[in-house]
Every structure is written in structure tokens, then in C-alpha cells.
C-alpha positions as CSV (number, residue, x, y, z in Angstrom):
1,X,0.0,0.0,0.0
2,X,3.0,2.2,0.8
3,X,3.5,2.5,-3.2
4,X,0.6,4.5,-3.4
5,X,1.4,7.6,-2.0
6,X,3.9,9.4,-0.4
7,X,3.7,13.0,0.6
8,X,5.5,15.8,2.3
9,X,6.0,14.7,6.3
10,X,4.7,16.5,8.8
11,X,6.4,19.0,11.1
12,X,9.1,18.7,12.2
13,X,10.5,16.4,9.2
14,X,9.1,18.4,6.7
15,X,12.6,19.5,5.5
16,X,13.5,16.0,5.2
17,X,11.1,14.8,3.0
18,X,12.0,12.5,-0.1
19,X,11.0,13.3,-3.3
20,X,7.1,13.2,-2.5
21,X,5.0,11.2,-4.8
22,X,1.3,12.2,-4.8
23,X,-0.2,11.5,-7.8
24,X,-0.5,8.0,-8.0
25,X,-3.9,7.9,-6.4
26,X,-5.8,10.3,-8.6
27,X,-4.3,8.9,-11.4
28,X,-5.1,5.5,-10.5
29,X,-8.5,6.9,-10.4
30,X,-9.1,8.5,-13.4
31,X,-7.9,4.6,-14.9
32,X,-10.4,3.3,-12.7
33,X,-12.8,6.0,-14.5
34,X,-11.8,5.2,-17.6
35,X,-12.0,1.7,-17.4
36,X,-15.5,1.7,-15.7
37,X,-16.6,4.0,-18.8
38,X,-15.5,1.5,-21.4
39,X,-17.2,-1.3,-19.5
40,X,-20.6,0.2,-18.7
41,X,-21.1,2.7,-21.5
42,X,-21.6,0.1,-24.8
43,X,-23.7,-2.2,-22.9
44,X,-25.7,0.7,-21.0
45,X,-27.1,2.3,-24.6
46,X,-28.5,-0.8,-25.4
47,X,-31.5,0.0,-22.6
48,X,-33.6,2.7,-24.5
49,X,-31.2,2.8,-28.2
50,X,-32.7,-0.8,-29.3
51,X,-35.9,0.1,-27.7
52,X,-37.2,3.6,-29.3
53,X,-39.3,1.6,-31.4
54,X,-40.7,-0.2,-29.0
55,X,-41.2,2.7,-26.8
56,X,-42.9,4.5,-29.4
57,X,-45.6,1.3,-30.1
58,X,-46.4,1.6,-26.4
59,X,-46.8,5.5,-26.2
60,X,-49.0,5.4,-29.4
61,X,-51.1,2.7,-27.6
62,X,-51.5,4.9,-24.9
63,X,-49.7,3.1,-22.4
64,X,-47.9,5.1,-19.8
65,X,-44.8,6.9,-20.7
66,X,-42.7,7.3,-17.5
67,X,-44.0,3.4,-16.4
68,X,-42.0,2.2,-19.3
69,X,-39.3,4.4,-18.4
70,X,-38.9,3.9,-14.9
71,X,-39.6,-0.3,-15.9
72,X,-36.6,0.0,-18.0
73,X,-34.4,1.6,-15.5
74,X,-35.2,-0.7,-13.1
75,X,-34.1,-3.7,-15.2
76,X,-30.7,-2.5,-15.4
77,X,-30.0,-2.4,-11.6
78,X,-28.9,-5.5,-11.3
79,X,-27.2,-5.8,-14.7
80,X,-24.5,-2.7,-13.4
81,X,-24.6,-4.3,-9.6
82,X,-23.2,-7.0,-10.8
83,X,-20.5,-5.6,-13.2
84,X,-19.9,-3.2,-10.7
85,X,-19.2,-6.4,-8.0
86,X,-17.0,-8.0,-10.7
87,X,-14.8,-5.0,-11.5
88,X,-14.1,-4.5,-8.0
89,X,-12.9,-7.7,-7.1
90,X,-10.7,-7.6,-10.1
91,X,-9.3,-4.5,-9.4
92,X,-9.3,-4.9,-5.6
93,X,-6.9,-8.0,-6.1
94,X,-4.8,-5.9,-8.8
95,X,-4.6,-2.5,-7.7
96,X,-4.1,-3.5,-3.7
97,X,-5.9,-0.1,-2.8
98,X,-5.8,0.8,0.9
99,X,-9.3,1.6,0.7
100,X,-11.7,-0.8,2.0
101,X,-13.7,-3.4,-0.2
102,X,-17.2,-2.6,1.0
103,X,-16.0,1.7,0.0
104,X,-14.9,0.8,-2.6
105,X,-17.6,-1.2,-4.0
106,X,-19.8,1.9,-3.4
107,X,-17.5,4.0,-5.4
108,X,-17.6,1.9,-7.8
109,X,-21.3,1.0,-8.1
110,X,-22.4,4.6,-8.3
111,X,-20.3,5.4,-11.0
112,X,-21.6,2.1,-13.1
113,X,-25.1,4.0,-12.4
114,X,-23.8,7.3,-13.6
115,X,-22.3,5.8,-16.6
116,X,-25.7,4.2,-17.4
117,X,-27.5,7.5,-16.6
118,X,-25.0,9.2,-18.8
119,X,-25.4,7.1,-21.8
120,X,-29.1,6.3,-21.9
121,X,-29.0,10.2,-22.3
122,X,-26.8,10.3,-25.2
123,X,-28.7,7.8,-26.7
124,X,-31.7,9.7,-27.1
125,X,-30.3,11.7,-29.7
126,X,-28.0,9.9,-31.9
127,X,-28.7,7.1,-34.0
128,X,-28.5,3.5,-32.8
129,X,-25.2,2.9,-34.8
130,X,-23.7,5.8,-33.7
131,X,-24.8,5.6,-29.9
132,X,-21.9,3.4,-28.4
133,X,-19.3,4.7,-29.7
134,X,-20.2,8.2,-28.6
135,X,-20.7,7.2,-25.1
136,X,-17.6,5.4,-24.9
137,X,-15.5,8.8,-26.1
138,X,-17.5,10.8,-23.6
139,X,-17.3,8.6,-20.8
140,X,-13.6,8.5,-21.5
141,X,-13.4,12.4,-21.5
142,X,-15.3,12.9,-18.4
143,X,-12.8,10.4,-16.9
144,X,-10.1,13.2,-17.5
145,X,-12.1,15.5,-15.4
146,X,-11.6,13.6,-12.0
147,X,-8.9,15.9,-10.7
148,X,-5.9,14.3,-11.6
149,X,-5.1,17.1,-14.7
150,X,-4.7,20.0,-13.0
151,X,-5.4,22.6,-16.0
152,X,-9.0,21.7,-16.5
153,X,-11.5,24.6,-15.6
154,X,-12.7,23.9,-12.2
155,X,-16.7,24.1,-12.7
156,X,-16.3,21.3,-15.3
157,X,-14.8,19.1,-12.6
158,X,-17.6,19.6,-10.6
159,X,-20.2,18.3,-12.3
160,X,-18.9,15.3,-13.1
161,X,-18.9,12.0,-11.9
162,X,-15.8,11.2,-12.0
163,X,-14.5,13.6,-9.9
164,X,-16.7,13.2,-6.8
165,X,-16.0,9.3,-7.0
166,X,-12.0,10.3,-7.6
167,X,-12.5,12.9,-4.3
168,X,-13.8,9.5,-2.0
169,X,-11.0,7.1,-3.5
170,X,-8.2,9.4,-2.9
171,X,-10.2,10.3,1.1
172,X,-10.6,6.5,2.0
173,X,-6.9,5.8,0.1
174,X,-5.2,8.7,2.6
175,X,-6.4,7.9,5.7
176,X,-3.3,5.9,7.0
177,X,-1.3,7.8,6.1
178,X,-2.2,11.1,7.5
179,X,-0.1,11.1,11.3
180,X,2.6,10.9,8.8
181,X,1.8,13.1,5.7
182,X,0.3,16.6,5.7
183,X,-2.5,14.8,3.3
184,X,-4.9,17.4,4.2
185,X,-3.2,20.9,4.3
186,X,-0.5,19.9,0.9
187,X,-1.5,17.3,-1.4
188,X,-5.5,17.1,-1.2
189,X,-5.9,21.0,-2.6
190,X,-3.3,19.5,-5.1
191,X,-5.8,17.9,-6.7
192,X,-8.7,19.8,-5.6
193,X,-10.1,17.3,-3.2
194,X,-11.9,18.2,0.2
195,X,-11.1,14.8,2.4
196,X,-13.8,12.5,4.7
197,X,-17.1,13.5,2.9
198,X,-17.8,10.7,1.3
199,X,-21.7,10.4,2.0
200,X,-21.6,14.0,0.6
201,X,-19.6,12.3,-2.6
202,X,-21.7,9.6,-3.0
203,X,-24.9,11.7,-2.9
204,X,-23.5,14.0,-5.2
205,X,-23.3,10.9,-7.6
206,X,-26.4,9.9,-7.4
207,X,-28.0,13.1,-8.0
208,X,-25.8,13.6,-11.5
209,X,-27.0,9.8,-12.3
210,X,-30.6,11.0,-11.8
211,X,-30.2,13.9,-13.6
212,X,-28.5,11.8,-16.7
213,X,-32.0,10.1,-16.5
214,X,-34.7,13.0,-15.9
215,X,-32.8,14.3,-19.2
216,X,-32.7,11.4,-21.0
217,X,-36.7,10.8,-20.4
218,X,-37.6,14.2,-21.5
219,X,-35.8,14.1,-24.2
220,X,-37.5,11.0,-25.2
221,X,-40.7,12.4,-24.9
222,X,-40.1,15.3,-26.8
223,X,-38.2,13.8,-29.5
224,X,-40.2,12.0,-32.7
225,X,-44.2,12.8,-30.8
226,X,-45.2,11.7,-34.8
227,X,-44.2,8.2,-34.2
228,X,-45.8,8.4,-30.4
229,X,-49.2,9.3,-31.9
């Protein structure tokens, strides 16, 4: 775990600190991101990009719009838990974080349902061909956002999901290490990062994945109303 991170050591050996190595952990997560985006993102279009059709038969018929919607969301829960239990085994046994599993697997749960959020909204208005391969290349640039490049404009960061599940991995990663490292004053601004809020990071998670979906069902209301008559 030590490989992870290394800081600058607090008073009074700050002035003897070896070369401090801080990035790891943010870049590990914006991997982790990136990764989870490639995973989720072909598979997750495939819940309303297939199905416009269908959803337009049932709207004409008069059948409830947001049932279907709601039915269709709900049918992918346990689709991206499971993934989301897979990947983190596999990358709990790889990466060795020094988060714990049962974190971890929250972090990397609520991301699977942002990613799903994120690209049942881009399906909406692409075509069905077209409609994976856009959410992979935006799932891999919101990835970028989590923190870990320092240069991107700070609003964009913040409504991502990748940044608020980066925040909580590089928190839970820290905490041994902070009677040794000044992890709070030095290298969590580095990144951005406010440390030990990670209800607050998790919630912000889930509100962006309902959001992703709020959008995503207007738009597919308002969209083509001549094939839902």
C-alpha cells in the first residue's frame, strides 16, 4: 500500500522529505474511470437505443410513458450491480488499494449507475449505430475530469462523476497515512479534493445519475411525438 502515496511529512521532518509522490492515487483513479466507462457505456445504450421503437408502439397505444421508463431503468440495476461487484474484485486483487472493499464497491457502483444514466442520455439523440461509440469517447473524456489534470477549468470538474468518486477514493486511500503526511493541508488541494465527505460524494453521484436520467426521459418524450401518436 505504501507505493501509493507518499507526501511531504509533517512538522518537524518536513525539511527532510524525499521526493514526495502524490499523484498515483488520482491517477489510478481516473484509470479506474476510464475503465469503468468502457465497461458500462456500450452495454448501457442498449436499454432505450434498441428500444425507441418499441417505446414508441407503447406510447401510441397509450400506455404510460414514464412506467416504461422507470420499468426499463429498473431492469438495469442488477445488470450494473453485478459488473460493478466484478470490476471490484478484479481491481481490488490488482490494484491493492488501501481503501476498504465494502468503499470501494460503493464507489464503484455509483459510478456504473452514472455511466448508465450518462449514456441512456446520449442515446436519445444519436442514432442506434452511432450511440456506443459516442458514449464510450465521452465517458472516457469525463474520466479526464476527475482531478488528476490540473489545468481543467474547475466548474467542469464539478459536475462530473468522476470527480466526486476520484474525491472518495483518494479520502478512503489517505487515511493511514495522515499522522505521517500533511494529506490534508498539501497534497489534497493539489488535486482539488476536500477529504472525509464521502456520503456527501456519493450523494453528489447519485444526484448527476438522476439527472442523466430526468434528461434522458424528456428528451425522449419530446423527441419523434409523430411516431408516439
Amino acid at each position: 500500500g505504501s507505493f501509493h502515496y507518499q507526501g511531504v511529512l509533517v512538522d518537524p521532518y518536513t525539511l527532510i522529505t524525499p521526493a514526495p509522490s502524490e499523484d498515483i492515487i488520482p491517477q489510478m483513479a481516473m484509470y479506474q474511470m476510464m475503465a469503468i466507462g468502457l465497461a458500462a457505456s456500450a452495454a448501457a445504450v442498449k436499454t432505450f437505443a434498441e428500444e425507441r421503437p418499441v417505446f414508441w408502439r407503447e406510447a401510441a397505444a397509450g400506455h404510460n410513458r414514464l412506467a416504461y421508463f422507470l420499468g426499463n431503468t429498473l431492469a438495469t440495476v442488477y445488470r450494473f450491480s453485478l459488473a460493478a461487484l466484478h470490476f471490484t474484485m478484479i481491481y481490488y486483487v490488482l490494484a491493492c488499494p488501501m481503501v476498504s472493499f465494502d468503499m470501494m464497491l460503493w464507489i464503484v457502483l455509483l459510478t456504473f449507475y452514472a455511466v448508465y444514466g450518462q449514456a441512456c442520455f446520449l442515446s436519445m439523440f444519436v442514432r442506434r449505430e452511432d450511440a456506443s461509440l459516442l458514449a464510450v469517447v465521452v465517458s472516457l473524456f469525463i474520466a479526464a475530469f476527475n482531478g488528476y489534470i490540473d489545468s481543467l477549468p474547475v466548474f467542469l470538474k464539478r459536475i462530473c462523476y468522476s470527480f466526486w468518486a476520484s474525491e472518495a477514493s483518494y479520502s478512503e486511500n489517505t487515511l493511514p497515512f495522515r499522522d505521517t503526511f500533511q494529506v490534508q493541508d498539501i497534497s489534497a488541494p493539489l488535486w482539488g479534493y476536500v477529504l472525509d465527505r464521502f456520503g456527501f460524494d456519493m450523494g453528489i453521484i447519485l444526484v448527476i445519475g438522476v439527472v442523466y436520467r430526468a434528461a434522458a426521459f424528456g428528451l425522449m418524450i419530446a423527441l419523434h411525438r409523430d411516431k408516439q401518436r
